[in-house]
KELUMLO-565679 format. One record per residue: residue number from 0; x, y, z of N, C-alpha, C in turn; residue in one letter. Coordinates in steps of 0.1 Angstrom, whole numbers, always signed. Example, Ala and Ser with C-alpha at 12.3 -4.5 7.8 and 13.67 -1.06 7.14 Angstrom:
BEGIN
NODE|0|+132|-57|+78|+123|-45|+78|+132|-33|+78|A
NODE|1|+128|-22|+71|+137|-11|+71|+129|+0|+79|S
! end
This chain:
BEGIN
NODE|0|-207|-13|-52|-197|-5|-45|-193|-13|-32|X
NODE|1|-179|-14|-29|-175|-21|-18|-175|-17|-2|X
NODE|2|-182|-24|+6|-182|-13|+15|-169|-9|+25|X
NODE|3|-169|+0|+31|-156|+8|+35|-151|-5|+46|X
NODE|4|-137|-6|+50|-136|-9|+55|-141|-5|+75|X
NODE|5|-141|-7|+83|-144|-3|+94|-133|-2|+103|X
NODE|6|-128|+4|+111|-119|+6|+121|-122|+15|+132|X
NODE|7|-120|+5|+146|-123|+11|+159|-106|+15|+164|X
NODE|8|-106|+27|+169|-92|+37|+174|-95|+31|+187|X
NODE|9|-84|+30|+191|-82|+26|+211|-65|+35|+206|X
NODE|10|-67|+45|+217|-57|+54|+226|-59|+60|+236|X
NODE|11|-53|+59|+245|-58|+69|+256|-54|+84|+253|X
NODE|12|-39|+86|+244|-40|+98|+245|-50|+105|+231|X
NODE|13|-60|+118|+239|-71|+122|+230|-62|+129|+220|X
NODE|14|-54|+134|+216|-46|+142|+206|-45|+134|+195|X
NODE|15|-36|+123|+203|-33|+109|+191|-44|+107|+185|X
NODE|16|-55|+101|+194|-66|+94|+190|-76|+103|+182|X
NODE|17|-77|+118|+184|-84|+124|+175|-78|+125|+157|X
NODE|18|-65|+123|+158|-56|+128|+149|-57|+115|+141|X
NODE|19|-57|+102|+146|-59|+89|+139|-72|+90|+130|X
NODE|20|-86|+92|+138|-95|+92|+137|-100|+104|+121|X
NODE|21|-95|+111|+123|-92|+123|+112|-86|+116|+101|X
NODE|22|-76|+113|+98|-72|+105|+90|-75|+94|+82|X
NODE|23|-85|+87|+93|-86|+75|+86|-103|+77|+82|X
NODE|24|-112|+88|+89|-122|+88|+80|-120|+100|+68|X
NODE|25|-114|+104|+68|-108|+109|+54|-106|+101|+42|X
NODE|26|-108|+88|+42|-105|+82|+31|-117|+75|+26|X
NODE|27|-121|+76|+12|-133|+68|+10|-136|+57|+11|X
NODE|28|-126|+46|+13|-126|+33|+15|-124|+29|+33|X
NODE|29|-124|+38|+38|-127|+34|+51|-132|+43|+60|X
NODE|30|-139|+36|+74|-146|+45|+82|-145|+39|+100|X
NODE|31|-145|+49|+105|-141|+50|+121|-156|+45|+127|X
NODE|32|-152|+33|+128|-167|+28|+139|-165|+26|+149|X
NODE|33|-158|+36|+154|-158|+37|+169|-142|+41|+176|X
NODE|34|-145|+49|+188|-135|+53|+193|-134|+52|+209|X
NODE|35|-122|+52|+214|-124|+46|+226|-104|+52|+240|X
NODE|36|-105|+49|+248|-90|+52|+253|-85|+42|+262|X
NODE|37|-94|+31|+265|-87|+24|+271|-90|+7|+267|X
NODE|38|-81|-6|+273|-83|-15|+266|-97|-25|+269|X
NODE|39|-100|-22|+278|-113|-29|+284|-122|-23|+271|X
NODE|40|-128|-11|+267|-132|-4|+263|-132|-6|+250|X
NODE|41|-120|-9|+244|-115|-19|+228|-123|-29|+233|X
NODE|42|-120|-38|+240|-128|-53|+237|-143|-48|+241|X
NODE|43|-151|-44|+246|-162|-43|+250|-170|-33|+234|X
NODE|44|-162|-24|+233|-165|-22|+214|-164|-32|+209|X
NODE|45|-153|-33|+203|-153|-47|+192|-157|-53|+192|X
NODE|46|-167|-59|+208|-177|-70|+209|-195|-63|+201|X
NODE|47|-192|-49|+202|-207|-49|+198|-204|-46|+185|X
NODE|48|-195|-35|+182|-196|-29|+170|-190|-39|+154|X
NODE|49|-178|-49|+163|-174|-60|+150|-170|-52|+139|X
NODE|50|-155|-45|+142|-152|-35|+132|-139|-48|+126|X
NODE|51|-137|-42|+110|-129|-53|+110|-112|-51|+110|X
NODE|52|-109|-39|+115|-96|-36|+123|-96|-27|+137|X
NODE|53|-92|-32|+144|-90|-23|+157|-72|-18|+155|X
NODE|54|-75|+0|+151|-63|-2|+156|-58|+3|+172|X
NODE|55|-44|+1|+177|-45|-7|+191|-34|+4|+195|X
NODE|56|-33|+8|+207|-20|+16|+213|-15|+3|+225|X
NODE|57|-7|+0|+228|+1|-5|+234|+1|-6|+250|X
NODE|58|+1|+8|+254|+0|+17|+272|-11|+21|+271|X
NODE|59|-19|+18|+277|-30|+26|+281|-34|+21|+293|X
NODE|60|-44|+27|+300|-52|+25|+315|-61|+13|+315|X
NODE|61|-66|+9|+325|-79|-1|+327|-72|-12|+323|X
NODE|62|-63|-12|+309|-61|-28|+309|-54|-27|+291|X
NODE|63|-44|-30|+291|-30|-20|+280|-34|-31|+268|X
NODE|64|-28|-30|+261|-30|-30|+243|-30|-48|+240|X
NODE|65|-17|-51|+251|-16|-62|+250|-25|-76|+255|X
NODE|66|-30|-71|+264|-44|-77|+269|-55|-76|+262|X
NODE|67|-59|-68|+258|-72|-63|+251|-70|-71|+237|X
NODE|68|-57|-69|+229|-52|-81|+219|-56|-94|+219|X
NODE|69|-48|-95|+232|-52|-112|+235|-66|-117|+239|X
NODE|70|-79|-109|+241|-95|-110|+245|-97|-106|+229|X
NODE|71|-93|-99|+224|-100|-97|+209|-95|-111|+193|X
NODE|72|-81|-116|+198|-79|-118|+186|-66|-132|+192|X
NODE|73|-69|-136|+204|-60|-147|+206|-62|-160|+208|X
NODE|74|-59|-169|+212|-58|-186|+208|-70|-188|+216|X
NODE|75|-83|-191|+207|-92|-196|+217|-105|-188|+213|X
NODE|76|-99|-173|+205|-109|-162|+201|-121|-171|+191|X
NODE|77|-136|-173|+197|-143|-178|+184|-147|-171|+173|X
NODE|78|-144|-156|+172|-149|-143|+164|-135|-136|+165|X
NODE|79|-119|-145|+156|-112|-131|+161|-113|-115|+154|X
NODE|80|-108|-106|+158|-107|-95|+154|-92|-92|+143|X
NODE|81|-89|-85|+138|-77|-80|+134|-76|-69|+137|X
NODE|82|-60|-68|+147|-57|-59|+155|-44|-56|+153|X
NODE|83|-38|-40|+148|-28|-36|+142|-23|-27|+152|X
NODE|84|-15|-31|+161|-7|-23|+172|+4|-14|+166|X
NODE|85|-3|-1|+178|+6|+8|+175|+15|+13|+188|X
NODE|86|+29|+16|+183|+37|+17|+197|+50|+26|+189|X
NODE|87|+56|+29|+207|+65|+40|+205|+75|+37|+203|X
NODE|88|+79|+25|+205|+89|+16|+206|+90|+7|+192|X
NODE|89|+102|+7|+190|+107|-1|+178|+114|-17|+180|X
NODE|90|+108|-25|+177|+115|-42|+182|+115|-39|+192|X
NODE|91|+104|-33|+202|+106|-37|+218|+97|-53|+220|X
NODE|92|+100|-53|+239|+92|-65|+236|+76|-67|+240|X
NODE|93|+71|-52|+236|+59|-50|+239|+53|-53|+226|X
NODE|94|+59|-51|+216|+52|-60|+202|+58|-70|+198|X
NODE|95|+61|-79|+205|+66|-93|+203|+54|-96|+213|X
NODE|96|+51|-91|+227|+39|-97|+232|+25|-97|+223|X
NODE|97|+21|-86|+216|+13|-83|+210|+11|-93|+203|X
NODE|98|+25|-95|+194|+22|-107|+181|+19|-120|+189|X
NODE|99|+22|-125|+200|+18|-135|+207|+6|-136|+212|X
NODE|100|+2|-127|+214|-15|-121|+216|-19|-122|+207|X
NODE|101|-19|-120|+191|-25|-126|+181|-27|-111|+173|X
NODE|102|-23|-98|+174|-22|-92|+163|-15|-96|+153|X
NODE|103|-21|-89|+138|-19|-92|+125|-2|-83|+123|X
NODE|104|+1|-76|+130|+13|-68|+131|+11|-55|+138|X
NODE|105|+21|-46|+135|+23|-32|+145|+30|-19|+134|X
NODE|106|+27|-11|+139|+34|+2|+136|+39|+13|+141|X
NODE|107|+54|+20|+140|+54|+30|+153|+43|+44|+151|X
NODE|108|+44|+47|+162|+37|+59|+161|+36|+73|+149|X
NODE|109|+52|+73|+151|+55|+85|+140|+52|+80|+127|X
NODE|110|+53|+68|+125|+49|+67|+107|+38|+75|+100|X
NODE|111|+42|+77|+93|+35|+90|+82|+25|+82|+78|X
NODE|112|+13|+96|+79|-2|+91|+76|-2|+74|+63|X
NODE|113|+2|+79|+52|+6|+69|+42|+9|+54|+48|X
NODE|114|+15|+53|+58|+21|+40|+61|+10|+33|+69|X
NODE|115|+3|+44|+78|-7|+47|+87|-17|+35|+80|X
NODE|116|-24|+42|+71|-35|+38|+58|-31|+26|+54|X
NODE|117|-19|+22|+49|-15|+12|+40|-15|+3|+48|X
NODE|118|-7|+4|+64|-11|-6|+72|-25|-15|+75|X
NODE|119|-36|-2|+83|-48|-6|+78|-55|-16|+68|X
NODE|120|-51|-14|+60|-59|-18|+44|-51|-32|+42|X
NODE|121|-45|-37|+44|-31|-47|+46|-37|-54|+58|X
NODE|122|-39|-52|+70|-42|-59|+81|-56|-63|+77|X
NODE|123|-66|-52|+67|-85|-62|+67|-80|-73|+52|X
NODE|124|-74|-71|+47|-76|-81|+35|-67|-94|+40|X
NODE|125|-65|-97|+55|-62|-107|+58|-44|-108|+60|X
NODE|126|-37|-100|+52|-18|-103|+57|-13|-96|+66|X
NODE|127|-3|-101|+64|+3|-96|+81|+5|-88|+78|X
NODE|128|+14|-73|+88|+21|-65|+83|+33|-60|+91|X
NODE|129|+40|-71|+81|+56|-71|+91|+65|-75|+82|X
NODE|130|+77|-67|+77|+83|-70|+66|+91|-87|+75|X
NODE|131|+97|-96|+68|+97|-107|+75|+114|-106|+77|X
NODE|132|+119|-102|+75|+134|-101|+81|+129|-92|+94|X
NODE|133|+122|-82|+96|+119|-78|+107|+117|-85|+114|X
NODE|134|+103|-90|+111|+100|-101|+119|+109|-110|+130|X
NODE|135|+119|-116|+117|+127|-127|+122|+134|-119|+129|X
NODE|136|+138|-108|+132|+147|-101|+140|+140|-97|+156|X
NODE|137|+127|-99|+153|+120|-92|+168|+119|-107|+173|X
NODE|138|+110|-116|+168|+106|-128|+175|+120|-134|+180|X
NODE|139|+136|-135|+174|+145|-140|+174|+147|-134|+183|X
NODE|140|+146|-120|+193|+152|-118|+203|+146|-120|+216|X
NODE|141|+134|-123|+216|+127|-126|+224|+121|-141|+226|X
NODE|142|+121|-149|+217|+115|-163|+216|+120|-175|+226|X
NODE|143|+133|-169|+228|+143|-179|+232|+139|-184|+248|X
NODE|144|+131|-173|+253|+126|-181|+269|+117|-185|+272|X
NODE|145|+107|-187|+254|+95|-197|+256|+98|-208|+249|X
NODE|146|+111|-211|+242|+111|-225|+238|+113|-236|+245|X
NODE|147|+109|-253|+239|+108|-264|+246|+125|-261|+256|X
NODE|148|+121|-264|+269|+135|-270|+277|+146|-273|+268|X
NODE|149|+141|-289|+263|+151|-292|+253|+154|-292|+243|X
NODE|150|+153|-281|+237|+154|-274|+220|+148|-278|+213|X
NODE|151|+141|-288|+213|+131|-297|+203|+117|-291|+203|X
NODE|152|+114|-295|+187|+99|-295|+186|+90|-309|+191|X
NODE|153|+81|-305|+193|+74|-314|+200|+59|-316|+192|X
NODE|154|+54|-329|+187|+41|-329|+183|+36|-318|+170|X
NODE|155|+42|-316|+161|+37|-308|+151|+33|-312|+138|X
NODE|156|+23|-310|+137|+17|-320|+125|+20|-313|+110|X
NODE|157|+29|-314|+108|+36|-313|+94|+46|-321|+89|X
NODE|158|+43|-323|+77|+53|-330|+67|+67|-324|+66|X
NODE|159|+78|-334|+62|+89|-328|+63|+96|-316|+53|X
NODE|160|+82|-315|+45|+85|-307|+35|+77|-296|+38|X
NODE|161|+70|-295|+46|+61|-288|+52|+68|-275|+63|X
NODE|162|+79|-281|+73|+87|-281|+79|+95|-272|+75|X
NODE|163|+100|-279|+65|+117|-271|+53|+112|-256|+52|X
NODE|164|+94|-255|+45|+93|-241|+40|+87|-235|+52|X
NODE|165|+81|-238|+67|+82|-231|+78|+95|-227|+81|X
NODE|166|+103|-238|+83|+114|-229|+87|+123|-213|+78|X
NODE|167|+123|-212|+66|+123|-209|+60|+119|-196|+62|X
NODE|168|+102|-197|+60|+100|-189|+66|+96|-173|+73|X
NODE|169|+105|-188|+88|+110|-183|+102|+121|-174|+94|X
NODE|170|+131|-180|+87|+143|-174|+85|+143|-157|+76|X
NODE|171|+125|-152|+74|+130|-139|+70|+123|-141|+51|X
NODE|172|+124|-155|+46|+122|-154|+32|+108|-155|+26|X
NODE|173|+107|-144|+13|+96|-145|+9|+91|-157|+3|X
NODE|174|+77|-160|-1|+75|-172|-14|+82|-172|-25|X
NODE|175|+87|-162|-32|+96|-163|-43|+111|-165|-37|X
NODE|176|+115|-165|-28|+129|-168|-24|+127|-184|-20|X
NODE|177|+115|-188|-12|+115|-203|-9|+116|-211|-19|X
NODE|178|+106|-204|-32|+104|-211|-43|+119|-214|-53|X
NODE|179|+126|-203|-49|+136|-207|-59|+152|-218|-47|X
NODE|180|+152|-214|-31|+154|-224|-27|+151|-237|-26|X
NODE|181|+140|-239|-29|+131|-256|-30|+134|-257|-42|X
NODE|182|+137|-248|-56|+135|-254|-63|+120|-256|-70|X
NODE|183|+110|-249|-63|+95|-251|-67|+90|-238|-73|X
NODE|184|+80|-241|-77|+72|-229|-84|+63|-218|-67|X
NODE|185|+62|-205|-73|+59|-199|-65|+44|-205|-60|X
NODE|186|+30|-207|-67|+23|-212|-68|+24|-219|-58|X
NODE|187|+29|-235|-58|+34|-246|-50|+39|-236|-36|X
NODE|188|+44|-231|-36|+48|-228|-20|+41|-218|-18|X
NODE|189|+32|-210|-19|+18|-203|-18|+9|-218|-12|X
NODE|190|+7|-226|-20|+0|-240|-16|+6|-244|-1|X
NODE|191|+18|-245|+1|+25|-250|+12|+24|-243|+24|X
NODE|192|+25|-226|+21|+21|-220|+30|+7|-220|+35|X
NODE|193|-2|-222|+26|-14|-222|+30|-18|-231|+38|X
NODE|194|-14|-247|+34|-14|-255|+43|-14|-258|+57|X
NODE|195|+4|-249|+57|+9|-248|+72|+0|-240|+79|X
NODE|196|-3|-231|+76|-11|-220|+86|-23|-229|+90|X
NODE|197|-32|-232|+81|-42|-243|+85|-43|-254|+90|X
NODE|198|-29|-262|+91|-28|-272|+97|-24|-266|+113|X
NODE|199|-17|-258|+114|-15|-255|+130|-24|-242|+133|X
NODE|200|-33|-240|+125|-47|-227|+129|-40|-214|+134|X
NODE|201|-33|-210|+127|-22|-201|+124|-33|-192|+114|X
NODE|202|-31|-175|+118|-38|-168|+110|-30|-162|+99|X
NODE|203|-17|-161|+96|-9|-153|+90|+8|-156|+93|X
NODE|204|+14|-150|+84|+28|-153|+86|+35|-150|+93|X
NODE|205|+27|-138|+100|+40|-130|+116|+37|-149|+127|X
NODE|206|+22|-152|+127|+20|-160|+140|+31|-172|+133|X
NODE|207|+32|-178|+119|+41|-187|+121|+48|-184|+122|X
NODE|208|+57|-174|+123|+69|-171|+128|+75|-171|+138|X
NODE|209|+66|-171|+150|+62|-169|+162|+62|-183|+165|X
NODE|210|+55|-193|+158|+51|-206|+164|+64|-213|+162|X
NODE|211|+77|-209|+145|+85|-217|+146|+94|-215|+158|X
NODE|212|+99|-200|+163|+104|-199|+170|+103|-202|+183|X
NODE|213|+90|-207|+189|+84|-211|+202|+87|-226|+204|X
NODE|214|+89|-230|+189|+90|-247|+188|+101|-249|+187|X
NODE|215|+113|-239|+190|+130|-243|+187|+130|-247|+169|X
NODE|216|+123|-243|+164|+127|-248|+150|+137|-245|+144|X
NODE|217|+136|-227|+146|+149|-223|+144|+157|-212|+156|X
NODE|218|+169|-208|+149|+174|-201|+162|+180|-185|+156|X
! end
Protein backbone atom coordinates (compact mmCIF):
# COMPACT_ATOMS: atom_id res chain seq x y z
CA UNK A 1 0.00 0.00 0.00
CA UNK A 2 1.37 3.45 -0.90
CA UNK A 3 1.85 5.70 1.77
CA UNK A 4 -0.49 8.85 1.83
CA UNK A 5 0.87 11.69 0.71
CA UNK A 6 1.69 14.33 3.64
CA UNK A 7 0.68 17.96 3.73
CA UNK A 8 1.45 20.77 6.16
CA UNK A 9 -1.52 23.86 5.98
CA UNK A 10 0.06 27.37 6.71
CA UNK A 11 -2.94 30.08 6.95
CA UNK A 12 -3.42 32.43 9.32
CA UNK A 13 -6.97 32.63 8.75
CA UNK A 14 -8.37 29.63 11.27
CA UNK A 15 -11.69 29.21 9.07
CA UNK A 16 -9.67 28.76 5.90
CA UNK A 17 -7.20 26.67 7.53
CA UNK A 18 -9.61 24.43 9.31
CA UNK A 19 -11.65 24.01 6.14
CA UNK A 20 -8.35 23.05 4.11
CA UNK A 21 -7.42 20.72 6.72
CA UNK A 22 -10.94 18.88 6.54
CA UNK A 23 -10.70 18.31 3.13
CA UNK A 24 -7.55 17.21 2.55
CA UNK A 25 -7.62 14.54 5.41
CA UNK A 26 -10.74 13.28 3.93
CA UNK A 27 -9.05 11.67 1.35
CA UNK A 28 -7.36 8.24 1.58
CA UNK A 29 -4.33 9.10 -0.24
CA UNK A 30 -3.40 11.87 1.82
CA UNK A 31 -2.81 13.22 5.32
CA UNK A 32 -2.49 16.66 7.22
CA UNK A 33 0.98 16.57 9.03
CA UNK A 34 0.65 19.51 10.50
CA UNK A 35 -1.00 22.80 10.76
CA UNK A 36 0.19 26.15 11.45
CA UNK A 37 -0.86 30.34 10.68
CA UNK A 38 2.01 31.89 10.20
CA UNK A 39 5.22 31.73 7.89
CA UNK A 40 8.10 31.44 10.32
CA UNK A 41 5.89 28.59 11.70
CA UNK A 42 5.76 26.75 7.95
CA UNK A 43 9.43 26.70 7.88
CA UNK A 44 10.10 25.79 11.43
CA UNK A 45 7.41 22.67 10.70
CA UNK A 46 8.61 21.63 7.54
CA UNK A 47 11.93 21.48 9.13
CA UNK A 48 10.89 18.89 11.60
CA UNK A 49 7.88 17.33 10.24
CA UNK A 50 9.42 16.96 6.25
CA UNK A 51 5.85 16.85 4.78
CA UNK A 52 6.02 16.47 1.16
CA UNK A 53 3.72 19.47 0.25
CA UNK A 54 3.26 22.59 2.20
CA UNK A 55 0.40 24.13 1.20
CA UNK A 56 1.13 28.02 1.55
CA UNK A 57 -1.18 31.30 1.89
CA UNK A 58 0.48 34.22 0.62
CA UNK A 59 -0.41 37.19 3.67
CA UNK A 60 0.11 36.09 6.71
CA UNK A 61 1.89 37.54 9.97
CA UNK A 62 5.51 36.92 11.42
CA UNK A 63 6.78 36.48 7.95
CA UNK A 64 4.20 36.03 4.61
CA UNK A 65 4.07 33.09 2.14
CA UNK A 66 6.64 34.45 0.13
CA UNK A 67 9.46 34.30 2.43
CA UNK A 68 8.74 31.17 4.10
CA UNK A 69 8.76 29.75 0.21
CA UNK A 70 12.01 31.06 -0.33
CA UNK A 71 13.60 29.32 3.32
CA UNK A 72 11.58 26.09 2.38
CA UNK A 73 12.17 25.56 -1.33
CA UNK A 74 14.63 28.20 -2.89
CA UNK A 75 18.04 28.48 -4.65
CA UNK A 76 20.44 27.16 -2.22
CA UNK A 77 17.49 24.94 -0.33
CA UNK A 78 19.72 21.50 0.48
CA UNK A 79 16.30 19.57 1.40
CA UNK A 80 13.83 21.57 -0.87
CA UNK A 81 10.21 21.29 -0.01
CA UNK A 82 7.29 21.48 -2.47
CA UNK A 83 5.26 24.35 -1.87
CA UNK A 84 1.80 25.05 -3.59
CA UNK A 85 0.67 28.74 -2.90
CA UNK A 86 -2.48 29.75 -2.39
CA UNK A 87 -3.77 33.36 -2.97
CA UNK A 88 -6.67 35.69 -3.57
CA UNK A 89 -5.31 37.22 -6.34
CA UNK A 90 -5.21 35.97 -9.80
CA UNK A 91 -1.74 36.85 -12.00
CA UNK A 92 -0.84 39.21 -9.28
CA UNK A 93 2.65 39.74 -8.62
CA UNK A 94 2.59 38.03 -5.29
CA UNK A 95 2.69 34.66 -7.24
CA UNK A 96 5.17 35.53 -9.65
CA UNK A 97 7.30 36.26 -6.34
CA UNK A 98 6.34 32.89 -5.05
CA UNK A 99 7.36 31.13 -8.37
CA UNK A 100 10.73 32.96 -7.97
CA UNK A 101 10.93 31.74 -4.42
CA UNK A 102 10.76 28.27 -5.79
CA UNK A 103 7.10 27.04 -5.43
CA UNK A 104 5.98 24.17 -7.65
CA UNK A 105 2.88 26.65 -8.58
CA UNK A 106 -0.31 28.36 -7.00
CA UNK A 107 -4.01 28.33 -6.70
CA UNK A 108 -6.78 30.84 -5.97
CA UNK A 109 -8.51 30.54 -3.02
CA UNK A 110 -12.06 29.87 -4.23
CA UNK A 111 -11.09 26.94 -6.39
CA UNK A 112 -13.40 24.11 -5.67
CA UNK A 113 -12.26 21.39 -3.31
CA UNK A 114 -11.54 19.11 -6.62
CA UNK A 115 -8.96 21.57 -8.02
CA UNK A 116 -7.83 21.93 -4.33
CA UNK A 117 -6.88 17.98 -4.25
CA UNK A 118 -5.76 17.65 -7.77
CA UNK A 119 -3.40 20.46 -7.24
CA UNK A 120 -1.89 18.76 -4.18
CA UNK A 121 -1.43 15.37 -5.81
CA UNK A 122 0.25 17.18 -8.96
CA UNK A 123 2.64 19.30 -6.89
CA UNK A 124 4.08 15.67 -4.67
CA UNK A 125 4.59 13.58 -7.87
CA UNK A 126 7.06 16.29 -8.82
CA UNK A 127 5.13 18.81 -11.83
CA UNK A 128 4.40 21.96 -11.80
CA UNK A 129 1.03 23.19 -11.56
CA UNK A 130 0.46 25.97 -13.96
CA UNK A 131 -1.19 25.59 -17.16
CA UNK A 132 1.87 27.11 -19.29
CA UNK A 133 0.16 29.77 -21.39
CA UNK A 134 -0.68 31.00 -17.97
CA UNK A 135 2.37 30.81 -17.01
CA UNK A 136 3.81 32.61 -19.91
CA UNK A 137 1.29 35.28 -19.21
CA UNK A 138 2.21 35.95 -15.45
CA UNK A 139 6.15 35.65 -15.61
CA UNK A 140 5.80 37.89 -18.99
CA UNK A 141 4.32 40.62 -16.94
CA UNK A 142 6.55 40.89 -14.47
CA UNK A 143 10.02 39.45 -15.68
CA UNK A 144 10.92 42.43 -17.52
CA UNK A 145 12.64 44.38 -14.48
CA UNK A 146 14.87 41.49 -13.57
CA UNK A 147 16.28 41.00 -17.01
CA UNK A 148 20.12 41.43 -18.06
CA UNK A 149 20.49 45.54 -18.64
CA UNK A 150 21.31 44.53 -22.09
CA UNK A 151 18.65 42.02 -23.22
CA UNK A 152 21.05 39.28 -23.52
CA UNK A 153 21.53 36.02 -22.02
CA UNK A 154 24.55 35.62 -20.31
CA UNK A 155 26.59 32.29 -19.56
CA UNK A 156 24.00 29.48 -20.03
CA UNK A 157 25.05 26.22 -20.51
CA UNK A 158 22.95 24.82 -23.21
CA UNK A 159 23.15 23.73 -26.57
CA UNK A 160 21.51 25.53 -29.37
CA UNK A 161 19.06 23.08 -29.60
CA UNK A 162 18.65 23.03 -26.15
CA UNK A 163 17.86 26.76 -26.24
CA UNK A 164 15.19 26.46 -29.30
CA UNK A 165 13.03 23.99 -26.91
CA UNK A 166 13.54 26.34 -23.67
CA UNK A 167 12.45 29.02 -25.43
CA UNK A 168 9.61 27.40 -26.62
CA UNK A 169 8.77 26.49 -23.71
CA UNK A 170 8.92 30.02 -22.24
CA UNK A 171 6.42 30.58 -25.12
CA UNK A 172 3.35 28.63 -23.39
CA UNK A 173 3.99 25.15 -25.59
CA UNK A 174 3.52 21.69 -24.49
CA UNK A 175 5.98 18.61 -25.43
CA UNK A 176 3.63 17.51 -28.04
CA UNK A 177 3.45 21.05 -29.58
CA UNK A 178 7.48 21.42 -29.43
CA UNK A 179 7.62 18.00 -30.80
CA UNK A 180 5.72 18.67 -33.77
CA UNK A 181 7.48 22.33 -34.12
CA UNK A 182 11.12 20.65 -34.07
CA UNK A 183 9.80 18.20 -36.01
CA UNK A 184 10.95 15.57 -33.25
CA UNK A 185 9.35 12.79 -31.46
CA UNK A 186 7.58 13.56 -28.15
CA UNK A 187 9.95 11.21 -26.34
CA UNK A 188 13.15 13.21 -27.71
CA UNK A 189 11.83 16.53 -26.30
CA UNK A 190 10.75 14.84 -22.92
CA UNK A 191 14.70 13.94 -23.17
CA UNK A 192 15.51 17.64 -23.92
CA UNK A 193 13.40 18.88 -21.33
CA UNK A 194 14.85 16.85 -18.96
CA UNK A 195 18.13 17.82 -19.68
CA UNK A 196 17.49 21.52 -19.53
CA UNK A 197 16.06 21.54 -16.05
CA UNK A 198 19.24 19.52 -14.95
CA UNK A 199 21.68 21.33 -16.64
CA UNK A 200 20.61 24.77 -14.99
CA UNK A 201 19.15 22.81 -11.48
CA UNK A 202 15.85 23.91 -12.39
CA UNK A 203 13.02 21.81 -10.56
CA UNK A 204 10.13 21.96 -12.97
CA UNK A 205 8.70 23.82 -15.91
CA UNK A 206 7.06 26.97 -14.17
CA UNK A 207 11.04 27.66 -12.74
CA UNK A 208 12.23 27.41 -16.51
CA UNK A 209 10.02 29.60 -17.39
CA UNK A 210 11.02 31.98 -15.00
CA UNK A 211 14.73 31.43 -15.81
CA UNK A 212 14.05 32.07 -19.68
CA UNK A 213 12.40 35.06 -18.96
CA UNK A 214 14.99 36.49 -16.34
CA UNK A 215 17.66 35.69 -19.06
CA UNK A 216 15.83 38.01 -21.85
CA UNK A 217 15.44 34.79 -23.86
CA UNK A 218 12.17 35.71 -24.64
CA UNK A 219 9.81 38.63 -24.48
Amino acid sequence: MTAPIRVLVCDDQVLIRTGLVTIIDAQPDLEVAGECGDGRAAADLAARLRPDVVVMDVRMPVLDGIEATRLLAGAGVPQPVKVLVLTTFNLDEYVYEALRAGASGFLLKDAPPAQLLHGIRTVASGAALLDPEVTRQLVGRYAARIRPADGTAHDIPLTPRELEVLRLMADGLSNSEIAATLVLSQETVKTFVSRILAKLGLRDRVQAVVYAYRQGLVT
